[in-house]
DSSP file (Angstrom, degrees, kcal/mol; ACC not computed):
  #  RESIDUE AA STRUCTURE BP1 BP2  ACC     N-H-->O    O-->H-N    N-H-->O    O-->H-N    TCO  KAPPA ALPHA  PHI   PSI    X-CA   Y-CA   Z-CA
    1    1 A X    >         0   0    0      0, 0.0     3,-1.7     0, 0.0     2,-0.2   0.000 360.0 360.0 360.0   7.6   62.0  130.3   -7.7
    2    2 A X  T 3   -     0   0    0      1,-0.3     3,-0.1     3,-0.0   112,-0.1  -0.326 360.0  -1.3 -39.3 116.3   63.4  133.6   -7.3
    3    3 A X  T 3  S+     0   0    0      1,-0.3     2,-0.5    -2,-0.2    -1,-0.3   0.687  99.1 139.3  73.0  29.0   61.4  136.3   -5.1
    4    4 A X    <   -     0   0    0     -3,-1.7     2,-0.7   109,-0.0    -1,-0.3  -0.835  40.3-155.4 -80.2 130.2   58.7  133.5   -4.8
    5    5 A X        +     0   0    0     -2,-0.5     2,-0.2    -3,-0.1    -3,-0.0  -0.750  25.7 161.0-104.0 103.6   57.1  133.2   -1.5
    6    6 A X        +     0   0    0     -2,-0.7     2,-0.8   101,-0.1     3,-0.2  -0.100  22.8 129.7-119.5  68.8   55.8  130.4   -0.3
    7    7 A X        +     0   0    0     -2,-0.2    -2,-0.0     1,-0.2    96,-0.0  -0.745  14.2 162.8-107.4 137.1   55.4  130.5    3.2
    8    8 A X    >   +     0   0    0     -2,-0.8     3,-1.3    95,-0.1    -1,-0.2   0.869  37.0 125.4-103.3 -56.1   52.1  129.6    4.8
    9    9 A X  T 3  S-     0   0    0      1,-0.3     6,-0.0    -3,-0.2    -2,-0.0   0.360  90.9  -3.4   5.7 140.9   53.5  129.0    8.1
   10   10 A X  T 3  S+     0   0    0      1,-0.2     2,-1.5     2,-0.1    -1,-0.3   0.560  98.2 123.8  39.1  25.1   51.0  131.9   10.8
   11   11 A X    <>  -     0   0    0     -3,-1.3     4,-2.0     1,-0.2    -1,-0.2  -0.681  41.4-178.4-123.1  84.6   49.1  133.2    7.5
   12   12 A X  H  > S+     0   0    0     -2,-1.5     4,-2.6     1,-0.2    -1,-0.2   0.722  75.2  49.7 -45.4 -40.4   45.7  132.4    8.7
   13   13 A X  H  > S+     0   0    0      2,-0.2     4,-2.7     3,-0.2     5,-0.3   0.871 109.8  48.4 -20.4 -70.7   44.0  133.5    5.7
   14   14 A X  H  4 S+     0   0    0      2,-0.2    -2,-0.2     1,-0.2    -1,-0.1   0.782 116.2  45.8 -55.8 -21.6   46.3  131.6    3.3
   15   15 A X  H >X S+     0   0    0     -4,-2.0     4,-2.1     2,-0.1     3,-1.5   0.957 109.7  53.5 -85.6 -40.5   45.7  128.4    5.7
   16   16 A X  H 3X S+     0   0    0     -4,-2.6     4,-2.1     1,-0.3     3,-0.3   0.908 112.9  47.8 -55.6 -48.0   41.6  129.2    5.8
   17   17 A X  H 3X S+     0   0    0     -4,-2.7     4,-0.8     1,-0.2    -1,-0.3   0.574 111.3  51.7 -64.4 -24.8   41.9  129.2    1.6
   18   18 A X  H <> S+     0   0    0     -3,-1.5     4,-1.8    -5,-0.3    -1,-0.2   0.757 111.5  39.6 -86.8 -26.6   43.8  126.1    1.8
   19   19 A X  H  X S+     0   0    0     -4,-2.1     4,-1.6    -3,-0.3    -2,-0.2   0.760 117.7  55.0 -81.7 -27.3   41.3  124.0    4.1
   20   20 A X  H  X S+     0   0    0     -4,-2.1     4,-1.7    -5,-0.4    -3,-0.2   0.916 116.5  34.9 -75.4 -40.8   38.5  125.8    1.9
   21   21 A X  H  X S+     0   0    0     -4,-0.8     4,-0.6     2,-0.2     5,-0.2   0.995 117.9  48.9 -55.6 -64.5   40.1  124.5   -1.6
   22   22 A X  H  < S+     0   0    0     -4,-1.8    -2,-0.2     2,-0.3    -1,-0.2   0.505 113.1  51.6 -75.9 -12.9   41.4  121.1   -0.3
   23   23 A X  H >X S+     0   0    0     -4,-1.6     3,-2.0     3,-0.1     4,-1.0   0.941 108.6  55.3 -90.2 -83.8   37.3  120.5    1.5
   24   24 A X  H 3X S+     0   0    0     -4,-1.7     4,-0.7     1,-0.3    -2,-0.3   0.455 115.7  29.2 -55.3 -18.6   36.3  121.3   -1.8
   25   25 A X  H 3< S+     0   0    0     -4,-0.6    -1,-0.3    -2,-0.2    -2,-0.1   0.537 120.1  61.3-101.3   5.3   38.5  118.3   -3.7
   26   26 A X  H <4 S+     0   0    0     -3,-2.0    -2,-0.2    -5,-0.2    -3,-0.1   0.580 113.9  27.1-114.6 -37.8   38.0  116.6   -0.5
   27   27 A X  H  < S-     0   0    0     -4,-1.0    -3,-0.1     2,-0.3    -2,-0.1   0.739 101.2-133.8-103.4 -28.3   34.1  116.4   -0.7
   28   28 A X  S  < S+     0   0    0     -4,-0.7     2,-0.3     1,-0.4    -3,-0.1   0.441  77.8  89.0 101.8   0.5   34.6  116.5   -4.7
   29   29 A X  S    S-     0   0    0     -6,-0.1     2,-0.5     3,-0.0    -1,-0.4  -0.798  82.8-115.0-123.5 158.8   31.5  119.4   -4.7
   30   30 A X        -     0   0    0     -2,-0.3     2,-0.4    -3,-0.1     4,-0.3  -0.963  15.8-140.5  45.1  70.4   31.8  122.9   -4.3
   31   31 A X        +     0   0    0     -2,-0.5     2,-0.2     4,-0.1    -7,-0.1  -0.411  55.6 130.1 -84.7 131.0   30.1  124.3   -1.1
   32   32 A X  S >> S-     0   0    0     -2,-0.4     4,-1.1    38,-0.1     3,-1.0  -0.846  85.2 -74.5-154.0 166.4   28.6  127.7   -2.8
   33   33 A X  T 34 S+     0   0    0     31,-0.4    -2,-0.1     1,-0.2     4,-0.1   0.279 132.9  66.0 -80.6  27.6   24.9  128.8   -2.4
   34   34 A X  T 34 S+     0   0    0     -4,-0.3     4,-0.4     2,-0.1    -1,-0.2   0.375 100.6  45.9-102.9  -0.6   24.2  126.0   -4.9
   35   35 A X  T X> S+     0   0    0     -3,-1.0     4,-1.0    -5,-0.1     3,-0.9   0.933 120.3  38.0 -79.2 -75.0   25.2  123.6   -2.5
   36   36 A X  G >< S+     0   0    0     -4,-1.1     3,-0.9     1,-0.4     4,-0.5   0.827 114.2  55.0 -65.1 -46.5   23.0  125.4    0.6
   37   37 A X  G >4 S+     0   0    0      1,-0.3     3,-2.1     2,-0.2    -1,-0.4   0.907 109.8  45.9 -68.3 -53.7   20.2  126.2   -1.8
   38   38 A X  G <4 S+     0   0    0     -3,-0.9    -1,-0.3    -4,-0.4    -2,-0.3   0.667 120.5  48.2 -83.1 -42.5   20.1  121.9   -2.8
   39   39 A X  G << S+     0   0    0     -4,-1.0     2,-0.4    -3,-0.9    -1,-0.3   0.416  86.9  91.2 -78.3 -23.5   20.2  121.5    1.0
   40   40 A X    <   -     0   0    0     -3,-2.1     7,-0.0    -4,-0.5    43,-0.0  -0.550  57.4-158.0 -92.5 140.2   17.7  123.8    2.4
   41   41 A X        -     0   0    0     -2,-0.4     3,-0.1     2,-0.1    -1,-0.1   0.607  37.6-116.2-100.2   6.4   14.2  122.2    2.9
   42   42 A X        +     0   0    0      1,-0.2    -1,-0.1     3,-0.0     5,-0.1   0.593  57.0 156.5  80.4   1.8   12.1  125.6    2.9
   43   43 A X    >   -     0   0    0      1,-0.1     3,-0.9     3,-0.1     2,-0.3  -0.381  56.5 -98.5 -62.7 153.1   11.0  125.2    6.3
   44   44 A X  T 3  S+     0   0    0      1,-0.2    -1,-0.1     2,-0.1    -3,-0.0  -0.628 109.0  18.0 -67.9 124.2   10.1  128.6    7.6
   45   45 A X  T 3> S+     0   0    0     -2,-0.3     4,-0.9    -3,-0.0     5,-0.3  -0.296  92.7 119.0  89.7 -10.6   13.2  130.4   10.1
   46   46 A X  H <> S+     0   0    0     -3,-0.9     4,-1.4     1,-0.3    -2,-0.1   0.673  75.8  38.3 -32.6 -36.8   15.5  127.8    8.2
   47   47 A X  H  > S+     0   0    0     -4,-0.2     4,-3.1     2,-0.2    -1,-0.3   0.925 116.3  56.7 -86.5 -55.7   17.8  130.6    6.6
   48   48 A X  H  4 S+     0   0    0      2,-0.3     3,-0.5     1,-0.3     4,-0.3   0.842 105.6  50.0 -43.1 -96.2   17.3  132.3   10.0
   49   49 A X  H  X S+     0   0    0     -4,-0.9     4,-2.8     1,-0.3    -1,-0.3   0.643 106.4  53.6   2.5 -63.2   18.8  129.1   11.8
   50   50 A X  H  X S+     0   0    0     -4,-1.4     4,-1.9    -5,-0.3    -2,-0.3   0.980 101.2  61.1 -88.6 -29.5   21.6  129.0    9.7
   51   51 A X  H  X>S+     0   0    0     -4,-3.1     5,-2.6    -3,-0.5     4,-1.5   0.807 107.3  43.0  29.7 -97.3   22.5  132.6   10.5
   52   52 A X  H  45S+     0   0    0     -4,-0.3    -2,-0.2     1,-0.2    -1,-0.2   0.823 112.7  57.7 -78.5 -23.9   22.9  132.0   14.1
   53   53 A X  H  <5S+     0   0    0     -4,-2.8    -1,-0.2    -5,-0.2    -2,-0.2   0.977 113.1  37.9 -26.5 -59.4   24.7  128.9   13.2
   54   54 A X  H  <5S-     0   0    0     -4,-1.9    -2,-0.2    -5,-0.1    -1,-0.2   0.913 110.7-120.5 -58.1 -49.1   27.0  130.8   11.3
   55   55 A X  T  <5S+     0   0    0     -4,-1.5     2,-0.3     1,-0.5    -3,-0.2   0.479  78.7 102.5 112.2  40.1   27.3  133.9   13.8
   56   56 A X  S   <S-     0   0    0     -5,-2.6    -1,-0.5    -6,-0.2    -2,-0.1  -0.908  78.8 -88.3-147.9-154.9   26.1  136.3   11.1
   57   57 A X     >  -     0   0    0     -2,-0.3     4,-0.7     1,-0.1     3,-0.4  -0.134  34.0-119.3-105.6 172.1   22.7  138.2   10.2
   58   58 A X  H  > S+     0   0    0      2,-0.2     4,-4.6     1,-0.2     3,-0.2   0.742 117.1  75.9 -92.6 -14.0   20.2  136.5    8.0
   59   59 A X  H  > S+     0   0    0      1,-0.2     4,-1.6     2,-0.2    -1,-0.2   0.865  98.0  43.6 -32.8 -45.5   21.0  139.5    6.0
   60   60 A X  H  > S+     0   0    0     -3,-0.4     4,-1.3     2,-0.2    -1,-0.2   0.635 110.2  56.9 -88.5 -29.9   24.5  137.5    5.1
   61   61 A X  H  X S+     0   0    0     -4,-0.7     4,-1.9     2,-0.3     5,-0.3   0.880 107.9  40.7-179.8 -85.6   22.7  134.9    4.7
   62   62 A X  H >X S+     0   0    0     -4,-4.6     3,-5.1     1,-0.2     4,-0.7   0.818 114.3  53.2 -40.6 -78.6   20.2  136.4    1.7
   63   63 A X  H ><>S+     0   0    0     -4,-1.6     3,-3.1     1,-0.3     5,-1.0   0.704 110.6  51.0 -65.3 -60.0   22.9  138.2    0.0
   64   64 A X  H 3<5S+     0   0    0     -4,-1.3   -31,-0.4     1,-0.3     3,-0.3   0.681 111.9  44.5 -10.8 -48.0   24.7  134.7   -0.1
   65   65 A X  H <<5S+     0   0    0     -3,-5.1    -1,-0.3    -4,-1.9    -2,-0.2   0.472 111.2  51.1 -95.4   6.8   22.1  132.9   -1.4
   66   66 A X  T <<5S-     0   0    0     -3,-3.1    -2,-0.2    -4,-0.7    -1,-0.2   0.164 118.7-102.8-118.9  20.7   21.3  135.3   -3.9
   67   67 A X  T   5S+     0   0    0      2,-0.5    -3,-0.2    -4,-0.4    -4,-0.1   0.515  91.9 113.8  91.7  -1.3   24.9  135.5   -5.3
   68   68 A X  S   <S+     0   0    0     -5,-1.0     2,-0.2     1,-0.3    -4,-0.2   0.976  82.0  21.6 -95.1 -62.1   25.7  138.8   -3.7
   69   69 A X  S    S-     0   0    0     -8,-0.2     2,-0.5    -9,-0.2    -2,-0.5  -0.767  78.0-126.7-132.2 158.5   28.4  137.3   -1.3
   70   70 A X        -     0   0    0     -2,-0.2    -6,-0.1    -3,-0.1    -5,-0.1  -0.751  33.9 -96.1-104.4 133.4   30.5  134.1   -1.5
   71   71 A X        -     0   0    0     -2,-0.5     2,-0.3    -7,-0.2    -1,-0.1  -0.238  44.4-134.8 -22.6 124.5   30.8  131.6    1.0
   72   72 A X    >   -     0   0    0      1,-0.1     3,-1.1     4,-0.1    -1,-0.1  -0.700  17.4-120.8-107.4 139.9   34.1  132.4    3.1
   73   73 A X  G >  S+     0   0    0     -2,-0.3     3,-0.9     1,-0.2     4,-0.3   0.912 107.5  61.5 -53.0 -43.5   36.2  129.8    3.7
   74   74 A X  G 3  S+     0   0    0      1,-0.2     4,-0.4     2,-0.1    -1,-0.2   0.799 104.1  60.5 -53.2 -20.4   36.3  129.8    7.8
   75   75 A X  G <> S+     0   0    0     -3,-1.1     4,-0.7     2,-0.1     2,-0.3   0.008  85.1  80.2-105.6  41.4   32.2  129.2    7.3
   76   76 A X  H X> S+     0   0    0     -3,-0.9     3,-2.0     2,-0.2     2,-1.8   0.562  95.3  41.2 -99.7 -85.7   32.6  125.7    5.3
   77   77 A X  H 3> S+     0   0    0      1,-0.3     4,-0.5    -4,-0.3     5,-0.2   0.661 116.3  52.8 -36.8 -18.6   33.2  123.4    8.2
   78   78 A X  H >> S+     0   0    0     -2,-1.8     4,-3.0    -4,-0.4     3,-0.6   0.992 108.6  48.9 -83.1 -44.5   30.3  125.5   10.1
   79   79 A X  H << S+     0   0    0     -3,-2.0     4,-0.4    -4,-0.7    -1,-0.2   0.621 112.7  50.7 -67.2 -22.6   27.6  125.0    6.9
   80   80 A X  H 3<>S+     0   0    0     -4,-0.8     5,-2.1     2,-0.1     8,-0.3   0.533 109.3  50.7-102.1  13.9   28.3  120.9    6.9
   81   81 A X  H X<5S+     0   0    0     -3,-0.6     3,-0.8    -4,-0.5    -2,-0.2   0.828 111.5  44.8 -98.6 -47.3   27.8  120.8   10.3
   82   82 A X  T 3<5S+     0   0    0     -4,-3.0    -3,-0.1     1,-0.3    -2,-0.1   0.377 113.3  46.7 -91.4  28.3   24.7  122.5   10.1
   83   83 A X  T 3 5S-     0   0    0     -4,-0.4    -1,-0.3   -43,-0.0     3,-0.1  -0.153 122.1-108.6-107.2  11.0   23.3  120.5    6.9
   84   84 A X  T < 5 -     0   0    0     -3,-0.8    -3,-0.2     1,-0.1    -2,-0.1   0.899  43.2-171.6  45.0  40.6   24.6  117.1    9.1
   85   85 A X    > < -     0   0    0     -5,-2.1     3,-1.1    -6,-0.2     2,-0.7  -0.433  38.5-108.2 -31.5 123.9   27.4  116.5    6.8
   86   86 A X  T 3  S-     0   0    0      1,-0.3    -1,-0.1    -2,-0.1    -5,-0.0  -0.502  89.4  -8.8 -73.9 123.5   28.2  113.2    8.5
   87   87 A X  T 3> S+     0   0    0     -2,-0.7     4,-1.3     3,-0.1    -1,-0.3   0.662  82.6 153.9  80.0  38.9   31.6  113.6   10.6
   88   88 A X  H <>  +     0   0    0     -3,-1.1     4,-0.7    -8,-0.3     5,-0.2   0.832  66.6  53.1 -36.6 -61.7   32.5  117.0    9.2
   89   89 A X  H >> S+     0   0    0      2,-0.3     4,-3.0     1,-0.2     3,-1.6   0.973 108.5  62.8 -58.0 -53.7   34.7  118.4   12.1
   90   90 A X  H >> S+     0   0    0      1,-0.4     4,-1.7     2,-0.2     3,-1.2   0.929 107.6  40.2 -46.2 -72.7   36.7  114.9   11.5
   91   91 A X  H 3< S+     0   0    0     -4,-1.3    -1,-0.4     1,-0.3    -2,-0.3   0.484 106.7  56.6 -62.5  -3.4   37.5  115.7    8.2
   92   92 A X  H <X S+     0   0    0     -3,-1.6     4,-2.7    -4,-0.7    -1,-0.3   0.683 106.6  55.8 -78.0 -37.6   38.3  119.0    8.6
   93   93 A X  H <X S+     0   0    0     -4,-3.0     4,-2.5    -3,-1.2    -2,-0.2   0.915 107.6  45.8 -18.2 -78.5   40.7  117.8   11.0
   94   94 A X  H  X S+     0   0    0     -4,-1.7     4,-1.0    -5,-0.3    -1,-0.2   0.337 110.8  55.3 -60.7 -10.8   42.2  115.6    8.7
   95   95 A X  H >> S+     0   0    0     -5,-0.5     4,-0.9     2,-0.1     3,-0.5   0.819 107.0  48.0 -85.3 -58.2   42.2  118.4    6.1
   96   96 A X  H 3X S+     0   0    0     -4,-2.7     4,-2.4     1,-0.3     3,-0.5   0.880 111.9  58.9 -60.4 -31.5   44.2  120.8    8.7
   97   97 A X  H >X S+     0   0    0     -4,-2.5     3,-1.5     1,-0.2     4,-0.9   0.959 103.6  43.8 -34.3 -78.1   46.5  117.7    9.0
   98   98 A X  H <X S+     0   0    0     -4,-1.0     4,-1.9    -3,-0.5    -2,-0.2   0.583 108.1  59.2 -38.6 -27.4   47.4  117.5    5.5
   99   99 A X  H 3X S+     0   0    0     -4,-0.9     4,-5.5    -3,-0.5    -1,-0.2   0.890 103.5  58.2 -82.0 -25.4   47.9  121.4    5.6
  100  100 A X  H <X S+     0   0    0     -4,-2.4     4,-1.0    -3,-1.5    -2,-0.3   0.883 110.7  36.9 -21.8 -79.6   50.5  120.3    8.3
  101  101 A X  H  X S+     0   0    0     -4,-0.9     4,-1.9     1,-0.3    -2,-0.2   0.629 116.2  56.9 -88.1 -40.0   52.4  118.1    5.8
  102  102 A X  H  X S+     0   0    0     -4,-1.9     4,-1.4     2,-0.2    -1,-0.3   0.990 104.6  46.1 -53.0 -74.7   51.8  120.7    3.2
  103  103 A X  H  X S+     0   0    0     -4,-5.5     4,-2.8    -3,-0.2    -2,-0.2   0.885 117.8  51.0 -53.4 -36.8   53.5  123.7    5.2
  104  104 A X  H  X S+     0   0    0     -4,-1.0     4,-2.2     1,-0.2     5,-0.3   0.980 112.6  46.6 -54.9 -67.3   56.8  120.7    5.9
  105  105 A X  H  X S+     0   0    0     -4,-1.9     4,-5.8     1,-0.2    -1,-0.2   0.783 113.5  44.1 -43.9 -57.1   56.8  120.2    2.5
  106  106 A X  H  < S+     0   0    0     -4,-1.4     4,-0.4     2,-0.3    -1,-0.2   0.903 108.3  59.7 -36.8 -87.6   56.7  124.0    1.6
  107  107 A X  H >X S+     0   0    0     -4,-2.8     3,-2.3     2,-0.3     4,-1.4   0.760 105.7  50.2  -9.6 -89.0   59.3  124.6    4.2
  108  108 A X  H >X S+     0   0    0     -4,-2.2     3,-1.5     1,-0.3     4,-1.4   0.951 106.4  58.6 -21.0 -69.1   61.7  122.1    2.2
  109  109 A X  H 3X S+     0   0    0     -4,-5.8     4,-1.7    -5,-0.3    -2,-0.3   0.825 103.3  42.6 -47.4 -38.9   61.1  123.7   -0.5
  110  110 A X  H <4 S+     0   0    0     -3,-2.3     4,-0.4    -4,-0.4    -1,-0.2   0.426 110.7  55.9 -94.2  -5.8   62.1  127.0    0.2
  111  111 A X  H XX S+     0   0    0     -3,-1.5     3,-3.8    -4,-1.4     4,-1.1   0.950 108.6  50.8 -64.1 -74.6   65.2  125.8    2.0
  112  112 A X  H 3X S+     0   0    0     -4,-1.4     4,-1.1     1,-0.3    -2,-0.2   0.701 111.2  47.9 -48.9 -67.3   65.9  124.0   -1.3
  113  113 A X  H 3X S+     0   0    0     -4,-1.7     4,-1.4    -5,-0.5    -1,-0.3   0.711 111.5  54.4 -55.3 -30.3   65.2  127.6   -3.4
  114  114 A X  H <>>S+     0   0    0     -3,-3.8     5,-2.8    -4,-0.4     4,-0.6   0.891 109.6  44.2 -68.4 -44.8   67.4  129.2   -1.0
  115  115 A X  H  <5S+     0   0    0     -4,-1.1    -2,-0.3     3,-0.2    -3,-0.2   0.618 111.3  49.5 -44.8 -31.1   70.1  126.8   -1.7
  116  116 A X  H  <5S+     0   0    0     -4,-1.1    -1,-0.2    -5,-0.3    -2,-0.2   0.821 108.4  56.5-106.3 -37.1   69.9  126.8   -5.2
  117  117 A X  H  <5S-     0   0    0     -4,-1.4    -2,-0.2    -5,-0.2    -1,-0.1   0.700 107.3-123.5 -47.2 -25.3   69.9  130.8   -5.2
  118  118 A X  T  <5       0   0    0     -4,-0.6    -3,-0.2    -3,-0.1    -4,-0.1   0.781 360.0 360.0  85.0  42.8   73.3  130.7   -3.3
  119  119 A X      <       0   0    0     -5,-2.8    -4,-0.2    -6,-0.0    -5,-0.1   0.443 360.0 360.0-124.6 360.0   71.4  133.0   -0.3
């Protein structure tokens, strides 16, 4: 485990990429714009709608659903709230929990790797 780093601990990214993986094994699907597309009922301002859900342009929005740009992790919780995933913000919760127990876990570990390095 030499020169490894695995500290998560403040690396908001790395935690946003962790909540974004672990709600994808966590709903067992893959929120992508085959997800949104499956979701969307065609009413007219409907893309529009989720937009200002999101906070971005419907702009973001097209190039999303047309493959252009990928879903970001900070904008899962925000897209099953506004498809009425039922209790979404709970579970997302309960993911950022787990990331908790994840970072302890880490932590150990890298005492552990330090110890076993002699440092």
């Amino acid at each position: 485990m030499q020169g490894c780093d695995l500290a998560l601990t403040g690396n908001i990214t790395a935690r946003l990429e962790l909540i974004f993986h672990l709600g994808n094994l966590f709903f067992m699907e893959k929120i992508d714009r085959h997800w949104i597309k499956s979701r969307m009922t065609g009413k007219w301002g409907e893309a529009s709608s989720l937009a200002r859900h999101l906070g971005c342009t419907s702009a973001t929005i097209s190039k999303m659903l047309s493959g252009n740009r990928r879903v970001q992790a900070h904008e899962v919780p925000l897209i099953l709230s506004f498809f009425g995933v039922a209790d979404a913000v709970g579970q997302i919760a309960a993911l950022e929990a787990r990331i908790v127990d994840l970072e302890s876990l880490v932590a150990g570990l890298e005492e552990r790797a330090q110890a076993l390095n002699g440092n």
